[in-house]
BAFI-668238 format. One record per residue: residue in one letter; x, y, z of N, C-alpha, C in turn. Coordinates in steps of 0.02 Angstrom, whole numbers, plus 50000, padded with zeros to 5 digits. Atoms other than C-alpha are relative to their C-alpha. Last residue first. Layout:
<sites>
AXYZXYZXYZ
...
</sites>
This chain:
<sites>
X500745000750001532634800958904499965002850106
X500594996549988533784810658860499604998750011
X499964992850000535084797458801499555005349990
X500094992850063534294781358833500325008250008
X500534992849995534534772259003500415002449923
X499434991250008535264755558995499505004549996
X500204994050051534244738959045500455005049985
X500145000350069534554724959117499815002449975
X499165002150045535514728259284499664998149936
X499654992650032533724738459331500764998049984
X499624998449951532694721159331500425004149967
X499274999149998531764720159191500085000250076
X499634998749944529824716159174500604997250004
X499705004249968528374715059036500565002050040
X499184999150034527004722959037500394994449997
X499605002650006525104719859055500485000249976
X499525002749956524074733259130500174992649986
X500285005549969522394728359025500885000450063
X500794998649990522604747258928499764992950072
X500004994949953524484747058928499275001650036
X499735002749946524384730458845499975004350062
X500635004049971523034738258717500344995750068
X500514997249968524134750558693499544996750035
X499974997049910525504741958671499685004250022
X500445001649980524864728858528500275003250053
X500644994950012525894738358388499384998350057
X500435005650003527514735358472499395001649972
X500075005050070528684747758389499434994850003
X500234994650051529324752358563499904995549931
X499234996950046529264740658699499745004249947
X500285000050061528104743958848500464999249945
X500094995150072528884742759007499664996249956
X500625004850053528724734959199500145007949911
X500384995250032530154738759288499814999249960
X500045001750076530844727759438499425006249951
X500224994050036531484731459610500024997749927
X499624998250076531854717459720499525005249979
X499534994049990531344718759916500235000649936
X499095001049992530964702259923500395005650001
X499995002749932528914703759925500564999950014
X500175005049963529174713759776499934999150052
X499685003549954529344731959687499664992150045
X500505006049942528814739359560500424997650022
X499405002449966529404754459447499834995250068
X500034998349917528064758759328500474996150021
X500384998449989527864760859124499805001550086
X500085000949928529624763059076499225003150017
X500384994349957529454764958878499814997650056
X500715000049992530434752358768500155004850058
X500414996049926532024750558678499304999549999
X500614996849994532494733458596499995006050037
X499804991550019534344730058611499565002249974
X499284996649978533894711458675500315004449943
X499804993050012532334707458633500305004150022
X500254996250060532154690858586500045005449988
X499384998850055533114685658733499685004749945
X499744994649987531544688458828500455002349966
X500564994650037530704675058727500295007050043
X499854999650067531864662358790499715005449984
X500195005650045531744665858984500065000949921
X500495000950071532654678259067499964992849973
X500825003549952533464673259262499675003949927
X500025003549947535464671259223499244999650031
X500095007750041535614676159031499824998050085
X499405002649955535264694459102499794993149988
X500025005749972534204704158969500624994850025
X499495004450007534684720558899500174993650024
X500115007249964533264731558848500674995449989
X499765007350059533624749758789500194993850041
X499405001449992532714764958902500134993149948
X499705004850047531714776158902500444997250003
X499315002650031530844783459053500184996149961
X499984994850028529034789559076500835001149964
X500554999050053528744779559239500365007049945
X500774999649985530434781259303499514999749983
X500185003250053532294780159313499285000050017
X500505001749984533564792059406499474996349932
X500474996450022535334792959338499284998550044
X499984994049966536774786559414499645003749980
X499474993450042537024773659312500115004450022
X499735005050038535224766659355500675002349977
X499414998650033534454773759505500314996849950
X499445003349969532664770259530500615000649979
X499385000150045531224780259533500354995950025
X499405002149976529394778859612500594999549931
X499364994649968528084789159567500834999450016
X500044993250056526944779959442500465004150013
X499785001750055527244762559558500005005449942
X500384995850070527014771959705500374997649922
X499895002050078527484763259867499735004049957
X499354998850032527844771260038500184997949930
X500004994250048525794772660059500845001949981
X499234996149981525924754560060499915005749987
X500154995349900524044749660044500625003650022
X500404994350037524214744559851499825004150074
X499544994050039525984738059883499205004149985
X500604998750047524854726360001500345005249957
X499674994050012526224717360137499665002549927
X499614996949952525134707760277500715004449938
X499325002949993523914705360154500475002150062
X499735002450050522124713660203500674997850027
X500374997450031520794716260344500495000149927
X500435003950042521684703360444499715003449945
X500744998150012522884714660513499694995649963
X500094995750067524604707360544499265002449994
X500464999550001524974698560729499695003549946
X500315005650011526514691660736499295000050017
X500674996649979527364707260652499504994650025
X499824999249918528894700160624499505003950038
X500304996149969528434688960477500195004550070
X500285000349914529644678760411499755007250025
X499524999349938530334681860227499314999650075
X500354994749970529154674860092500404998650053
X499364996449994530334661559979499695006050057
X499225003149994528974648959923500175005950010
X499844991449988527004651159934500744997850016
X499704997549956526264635559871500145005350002
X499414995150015524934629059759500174998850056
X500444993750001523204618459731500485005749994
X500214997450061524234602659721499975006449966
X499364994649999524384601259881500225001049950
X499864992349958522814598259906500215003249974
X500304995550056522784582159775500005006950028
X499364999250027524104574359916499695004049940
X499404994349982522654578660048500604999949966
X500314994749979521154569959938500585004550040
X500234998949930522384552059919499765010149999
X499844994549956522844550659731499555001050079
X499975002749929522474531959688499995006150035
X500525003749936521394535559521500304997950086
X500294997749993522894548159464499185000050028
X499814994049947524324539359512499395001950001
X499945002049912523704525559417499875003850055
X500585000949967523294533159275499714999750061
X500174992650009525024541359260499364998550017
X499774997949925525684522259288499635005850008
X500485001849956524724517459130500065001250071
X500854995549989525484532259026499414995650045
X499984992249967527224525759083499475003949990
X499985001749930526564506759044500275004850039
X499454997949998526194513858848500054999850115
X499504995950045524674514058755500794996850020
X499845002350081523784500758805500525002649973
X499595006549982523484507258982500514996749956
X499444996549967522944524558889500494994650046
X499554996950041521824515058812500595001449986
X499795008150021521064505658952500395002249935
X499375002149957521004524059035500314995949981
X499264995650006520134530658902500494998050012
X499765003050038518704515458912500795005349977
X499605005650016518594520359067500184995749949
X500735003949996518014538459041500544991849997
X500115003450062519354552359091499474995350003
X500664998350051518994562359234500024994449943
X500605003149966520444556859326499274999449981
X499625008050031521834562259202499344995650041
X500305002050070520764579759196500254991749987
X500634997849994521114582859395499574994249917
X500355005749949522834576059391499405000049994
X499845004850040523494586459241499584994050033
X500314999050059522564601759304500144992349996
X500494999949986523494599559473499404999749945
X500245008949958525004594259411499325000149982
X500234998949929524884612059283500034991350058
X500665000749977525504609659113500074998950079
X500354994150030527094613259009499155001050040
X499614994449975528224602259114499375006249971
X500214993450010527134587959042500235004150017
X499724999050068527814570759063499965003549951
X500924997550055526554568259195500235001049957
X499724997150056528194560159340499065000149948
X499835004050050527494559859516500145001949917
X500115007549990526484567559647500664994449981
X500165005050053527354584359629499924991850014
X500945000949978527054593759801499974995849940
X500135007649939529124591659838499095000849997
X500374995549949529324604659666499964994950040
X500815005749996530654593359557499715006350067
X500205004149969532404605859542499304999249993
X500965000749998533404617059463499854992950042
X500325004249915535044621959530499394998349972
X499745003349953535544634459381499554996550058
X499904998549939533884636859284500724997150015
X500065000049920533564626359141500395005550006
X499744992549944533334629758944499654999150074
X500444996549989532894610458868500205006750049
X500544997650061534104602458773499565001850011
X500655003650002535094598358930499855003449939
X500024997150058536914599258985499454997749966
X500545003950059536874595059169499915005349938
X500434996250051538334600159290499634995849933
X500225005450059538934590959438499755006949955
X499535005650017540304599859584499614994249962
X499824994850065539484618359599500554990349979
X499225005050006538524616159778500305002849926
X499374999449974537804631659846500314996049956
X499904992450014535804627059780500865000750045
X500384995949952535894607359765500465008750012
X500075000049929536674600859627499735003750025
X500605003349993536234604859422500114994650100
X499875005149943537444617759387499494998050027
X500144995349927536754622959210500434992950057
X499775001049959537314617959016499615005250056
X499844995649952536264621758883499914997050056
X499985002349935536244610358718500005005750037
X500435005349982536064610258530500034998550055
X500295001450062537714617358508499464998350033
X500565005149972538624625758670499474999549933
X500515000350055540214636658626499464994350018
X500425007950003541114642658760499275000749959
X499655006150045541794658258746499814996249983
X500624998750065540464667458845500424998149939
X500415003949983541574656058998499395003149932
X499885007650032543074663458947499144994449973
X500015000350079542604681958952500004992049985
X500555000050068541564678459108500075000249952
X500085005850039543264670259211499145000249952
X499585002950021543814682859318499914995649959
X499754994250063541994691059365500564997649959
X499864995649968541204674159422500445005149952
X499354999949981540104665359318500205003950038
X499984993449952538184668459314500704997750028
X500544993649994537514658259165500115005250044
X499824996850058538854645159133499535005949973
X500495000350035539134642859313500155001849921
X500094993050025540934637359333499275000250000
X500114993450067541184621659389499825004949999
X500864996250020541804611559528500275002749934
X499994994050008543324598459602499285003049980
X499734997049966543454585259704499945006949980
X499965003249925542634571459631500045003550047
X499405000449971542014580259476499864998350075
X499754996149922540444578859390500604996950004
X499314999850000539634578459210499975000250063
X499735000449919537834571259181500764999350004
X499365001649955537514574458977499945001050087
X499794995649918535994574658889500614998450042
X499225001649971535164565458737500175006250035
X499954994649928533224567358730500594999550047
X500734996149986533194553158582500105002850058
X500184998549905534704546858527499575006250008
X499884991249978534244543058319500094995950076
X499195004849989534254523958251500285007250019
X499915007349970532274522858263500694998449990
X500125002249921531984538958248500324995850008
X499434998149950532644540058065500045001350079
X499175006250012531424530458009500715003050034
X500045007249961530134540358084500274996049987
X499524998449948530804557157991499834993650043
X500304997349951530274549957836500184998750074
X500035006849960531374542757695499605005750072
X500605000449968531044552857546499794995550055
X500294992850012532594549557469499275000150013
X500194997450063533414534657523499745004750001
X500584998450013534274533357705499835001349917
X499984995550061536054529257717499084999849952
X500824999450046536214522057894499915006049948
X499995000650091538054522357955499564999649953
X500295006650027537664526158130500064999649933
X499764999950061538674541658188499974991249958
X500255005850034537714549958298500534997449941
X500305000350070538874562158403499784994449964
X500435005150001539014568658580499944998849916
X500265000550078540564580858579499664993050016
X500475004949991541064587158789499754998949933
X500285002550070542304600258769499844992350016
X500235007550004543004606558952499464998249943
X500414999350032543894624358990499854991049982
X500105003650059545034621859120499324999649955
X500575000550013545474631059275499954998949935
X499565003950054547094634459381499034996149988
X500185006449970546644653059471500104991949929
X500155000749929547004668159422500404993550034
X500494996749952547024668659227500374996550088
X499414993149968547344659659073499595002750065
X500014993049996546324644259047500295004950017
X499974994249948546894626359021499925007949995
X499314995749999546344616258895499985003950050
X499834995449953545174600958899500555005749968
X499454997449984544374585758767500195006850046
X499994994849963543034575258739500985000750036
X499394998949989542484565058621500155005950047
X499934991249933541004555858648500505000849981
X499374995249995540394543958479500115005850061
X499424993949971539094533958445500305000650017
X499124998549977538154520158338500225006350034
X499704991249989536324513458328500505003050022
X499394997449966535444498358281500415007549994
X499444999250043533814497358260500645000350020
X499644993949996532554490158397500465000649928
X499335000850040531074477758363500425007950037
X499654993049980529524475258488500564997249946
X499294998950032528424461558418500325005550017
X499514995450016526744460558531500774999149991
X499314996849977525664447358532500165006549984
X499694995650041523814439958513500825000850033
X500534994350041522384433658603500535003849953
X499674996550054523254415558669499565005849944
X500105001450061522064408458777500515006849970
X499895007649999521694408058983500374997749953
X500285005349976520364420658961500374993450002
X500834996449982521234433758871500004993650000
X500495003349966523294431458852499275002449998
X500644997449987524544440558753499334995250015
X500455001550013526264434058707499445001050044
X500285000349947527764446358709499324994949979
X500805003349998529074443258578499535001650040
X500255001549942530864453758560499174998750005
X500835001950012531824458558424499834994850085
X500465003649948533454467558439499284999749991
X500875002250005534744476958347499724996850039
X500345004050060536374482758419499424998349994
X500635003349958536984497158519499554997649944
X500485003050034538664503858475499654993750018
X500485003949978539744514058566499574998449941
X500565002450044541314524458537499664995850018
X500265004249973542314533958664499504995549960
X500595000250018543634546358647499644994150015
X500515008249978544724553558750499375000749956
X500835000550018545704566758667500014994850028
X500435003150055547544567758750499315000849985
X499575001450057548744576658872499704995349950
X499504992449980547684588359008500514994649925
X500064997750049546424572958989500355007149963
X499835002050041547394561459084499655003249946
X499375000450035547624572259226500284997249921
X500014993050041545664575159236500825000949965
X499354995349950545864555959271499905005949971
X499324997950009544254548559181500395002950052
X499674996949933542524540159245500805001349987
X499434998250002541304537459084500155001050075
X499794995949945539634530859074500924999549984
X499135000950009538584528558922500295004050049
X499734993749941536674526858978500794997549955
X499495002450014535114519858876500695005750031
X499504996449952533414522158924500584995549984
X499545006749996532174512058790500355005350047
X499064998049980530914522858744500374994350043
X499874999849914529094514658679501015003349990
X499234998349973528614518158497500195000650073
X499624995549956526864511558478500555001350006
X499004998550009525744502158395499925004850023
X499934994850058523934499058488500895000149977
X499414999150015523394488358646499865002049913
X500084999350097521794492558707500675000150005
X499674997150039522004486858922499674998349919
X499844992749951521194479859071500135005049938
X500244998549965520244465058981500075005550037
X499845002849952521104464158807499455003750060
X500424998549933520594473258658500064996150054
X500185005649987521914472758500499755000450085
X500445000949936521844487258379499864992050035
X499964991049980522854494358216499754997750096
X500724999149975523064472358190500295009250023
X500004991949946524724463858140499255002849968
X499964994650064523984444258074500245009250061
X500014996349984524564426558188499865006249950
X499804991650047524474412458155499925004650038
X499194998349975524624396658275500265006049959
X499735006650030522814392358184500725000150022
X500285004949985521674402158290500344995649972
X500705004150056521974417558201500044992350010
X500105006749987523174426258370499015000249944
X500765003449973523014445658350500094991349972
X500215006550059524834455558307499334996250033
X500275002349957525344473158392499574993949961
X500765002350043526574480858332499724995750045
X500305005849964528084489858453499394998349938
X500674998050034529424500658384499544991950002
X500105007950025530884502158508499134997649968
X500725002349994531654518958513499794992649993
X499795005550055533344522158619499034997149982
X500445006750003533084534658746500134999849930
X500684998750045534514545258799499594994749990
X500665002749989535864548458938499725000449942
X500414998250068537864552358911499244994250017
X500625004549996538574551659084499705001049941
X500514999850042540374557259114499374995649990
X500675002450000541094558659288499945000649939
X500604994150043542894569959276499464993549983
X500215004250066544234561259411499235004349968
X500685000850005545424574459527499704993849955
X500415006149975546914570859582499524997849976
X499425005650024547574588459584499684991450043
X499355000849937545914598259607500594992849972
X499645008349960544844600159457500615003850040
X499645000549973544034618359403500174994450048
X499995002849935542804619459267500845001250038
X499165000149948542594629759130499874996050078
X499984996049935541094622659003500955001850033
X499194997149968540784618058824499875004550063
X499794996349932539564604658768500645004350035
X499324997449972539374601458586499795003150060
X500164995549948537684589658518500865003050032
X499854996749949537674581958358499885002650071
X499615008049976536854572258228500425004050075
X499285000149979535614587858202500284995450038
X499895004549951534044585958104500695003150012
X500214994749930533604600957986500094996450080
X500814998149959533054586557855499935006450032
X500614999150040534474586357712499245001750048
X499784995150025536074582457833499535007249945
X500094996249960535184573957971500215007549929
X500884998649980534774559657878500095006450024
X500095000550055536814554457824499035004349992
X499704992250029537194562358015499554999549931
X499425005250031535994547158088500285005049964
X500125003350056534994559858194500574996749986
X499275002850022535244566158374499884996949935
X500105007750033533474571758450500825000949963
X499395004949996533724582558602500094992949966
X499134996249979532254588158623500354995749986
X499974994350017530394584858512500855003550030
X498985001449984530264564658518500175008649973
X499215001649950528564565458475500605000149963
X499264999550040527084568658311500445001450083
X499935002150080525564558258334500785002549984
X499645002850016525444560658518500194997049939
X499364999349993524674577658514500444994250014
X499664994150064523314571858396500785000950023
X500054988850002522834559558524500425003049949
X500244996750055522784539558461499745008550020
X499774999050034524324535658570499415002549929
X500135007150044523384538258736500415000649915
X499415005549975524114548858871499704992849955
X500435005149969522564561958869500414994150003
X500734999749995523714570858900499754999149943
X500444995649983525434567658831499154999950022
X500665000350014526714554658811499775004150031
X500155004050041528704558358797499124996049981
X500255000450044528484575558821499994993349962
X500604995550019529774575958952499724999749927
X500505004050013530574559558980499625006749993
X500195006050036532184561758976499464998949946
X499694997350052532304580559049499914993349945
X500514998049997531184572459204500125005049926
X500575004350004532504559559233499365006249960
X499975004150044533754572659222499694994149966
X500204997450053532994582459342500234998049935
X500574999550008532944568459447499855004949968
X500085004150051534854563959406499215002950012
X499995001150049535404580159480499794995849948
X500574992750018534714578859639499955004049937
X500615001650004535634561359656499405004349993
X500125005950052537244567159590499194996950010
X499924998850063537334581059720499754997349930
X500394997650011536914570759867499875007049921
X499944993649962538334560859843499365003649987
X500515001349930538164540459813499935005750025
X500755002349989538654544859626499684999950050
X500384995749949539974558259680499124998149986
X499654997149930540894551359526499445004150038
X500114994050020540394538959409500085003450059
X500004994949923541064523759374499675005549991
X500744999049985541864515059213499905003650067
X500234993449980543534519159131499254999750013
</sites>
């Protein structure tokens, strides 16, 4: 059962780059050298512990994926279990006598080499009959054995030292199983179980860096069908939403991760995506930052002082690439950088006034964010309206959740470049909403997420 389906398909390949970029997020950080504060403590998604470790820390050996999909007769179901595997590097200094002593610091001509935990990319692939999972568990166990590994270190010609990489070993488990859904159409709910189950029996007070080193690090699933699709698991269709808020998802969230329309790979990630997400086409290259700006990242990675850089070489041959990029960047790929303007409908006015925007809600005299209502229910809604917050799992971010059956106080009814209608409120209870109301900063519903208050 090897393979993977709709690998050579454009699907599968627009999927793995956000999966690449789910991997490796946060694995080194600006300034990209291992003696920064923020690289002291890593490996923050999608860590997988040895269960016996996991049970006492707050670690979780686990991960449960549950989606509805729909296979065609025939069909085969892709699995891809991704993570990095750690491999803990020292760094030893050549004593002139065929000795060798480990060393915090060893200075070479381009590069400071330093210990380090480097990732290892490790893949378990699956390619099943959907037929054959309609009458059994498939399961799948793996185990990925120790390993030591030498590098010897040159200056001038002369043996300056080495590096010992070691790995641990490390055991898992996919099980995955199907049932068919009531309903319509012929459609199958789909249990995906990632689980550590390395036999390592940690002593007491064993620190969470031991258990790295036999953990899956920023584990993630790549599912697809040959023939058939999936369900979103954020904006299903009407027939199939009770099932689909069924589905139980541990330590993970599933999205359809092909290009916008398609619906035939889905990625189960430890970091909250978007259906369809995707790499911006102005990103140079991987920065292993999601949380930070290119353009920032590029700017300040260039700045550094060269002994930074030789550091940052040292560190880790994905923080020396990052250098790279950032001394070769060519002046018009740093540009583009600067931003874009995505989704603005076509002008039909092909001559707009220069004297402002071509659409200025503060020049519209058809706009009035104080005046304007909007139907909700059949009610009108408006500055001055209450109402109880109900956030749509399909475009809120985490922190919206938070306040779901919150009411708050409709401060204005705004409208976009797209023609959407959104309404900026205040919530109630907050004690900093005056001062929000004071600097105009709300935050913003769309009118399917909210309810209107009685009387208000």
């Amino acid at each position: 059962m090897t393979g993977t389906a709709r690998e050579s398909g454009a699907g599968f390949a627009h999927a793995r780059q956000i999966a690449d970029a789910v991997l490796f997020e946060g694995y080194v950080l600006y300034p990209y050298r291992a003696s920064a504060a923020k690289n002291r403590l890593r490996w923050q998604f999608g860590v997988l512990a040895p269960p016996r470790y996991g049970t006492d820390s707050g670690e979780h050996s686990h991960q449960r994926t549950e989606c509805v999909m729909e296979p065609r007769p025939g069909d085969r179901l892709a699995v891809e279990l991704r993570f990095l595997r750690l491999q803990r590097r020292t760094v030893q200094q050549a004593c002139g006598n065929g000795a060798f002593r480990t060393v915090e610091e060893l200075e070479l001509a381009d590069r400071v080499l330093v210990p380090w935990d480097e990732g290892i990319e490790e893949r378990i692939e699956l390619s099943i009959p959907t037929e054959e999972l309609t009458e059994r568990e498939v399961v799948r166990e793996f185990d990925l054995a120790a390993g030591e590994e030498m590098e010897l270190l040159t200056r001038d010609g002369a043996v300056a030292g080495r590096l010992l990489r070691r790995r641990e070993q490390a055991r898992g488990r996919l099980r995955i199983t199907v049932r068919d859904v009531p309903g319509p159409y012929r459609a199958q709910r789909l249990t995906v179980l990632v689980e550590n189950t390395s036999p390592w029996a940690p002593p007491p007070g064993t620190r969470r860096e031991a258990a790295l080193a036999r953990a899956l690090v920023s584990a993630h699933l790549l599912l697809g069908l040959e023939r058939g699709s999936f369900l979103s698991p954020t904006d299903p269709p009407q027939w199939a939403a009770q099932e689909v808020r069924a589905c139980r998802n541990e330590h993970t969230w599933p999205v359809l991760a092909g290009p916008p329309g398609s619906a035939g790979v889905l990625l189960s990630s430890p970091i909250i995506l978007e259906d369809h997400p995707h790499i911006a086409p102005e990103s140079p290259g991987a920065l292993y930052d999601a949380t930070e700006i290119d353009e920032i990242l590029t700017l300040r990675t260039a700045a550094l002082t060269e002994r930074e850089k030789r550091e940052a070489r040292g560190t880790d041959e994905r923080a020396g690439a990052v250098i790279d990029l950032a001394d070769s960047m060519p002046p018009e790929i740093l540009e583009r950088l600067h931003g874009a303007v995505r989704g603005l409908r076509e002008l039909t006015d092909p001559a707009p006034r220069a004297e402002h925007p071509w659409w200025d809600p503060g020049n519209d005299p058809q706009v009035d964010p104080a005046r304007d209502r909007v139907m909700i229910d059949g009610r009108p809604v408006g500055a001055g309206s209450r109402v109880r917050l109900r956030p749509g799992r399909r475009r809120t971010d985490a922190q919206d959740l938070f306040l779901h059956g919150r009411t708050a106080l409709v401060e204005a009814v705004l409208q976009d470049v797209d023609g959407s209608v959104h309404l900026a409120v205040t919530v109630d209870d907050d004690p900093g909403a005056d001062l929000w109301r004071a600097q105009g900063r709300y935050r913003y519903f769309q009118p399917d997420e909210v309810t209107v208050l009685e009387g208000a």
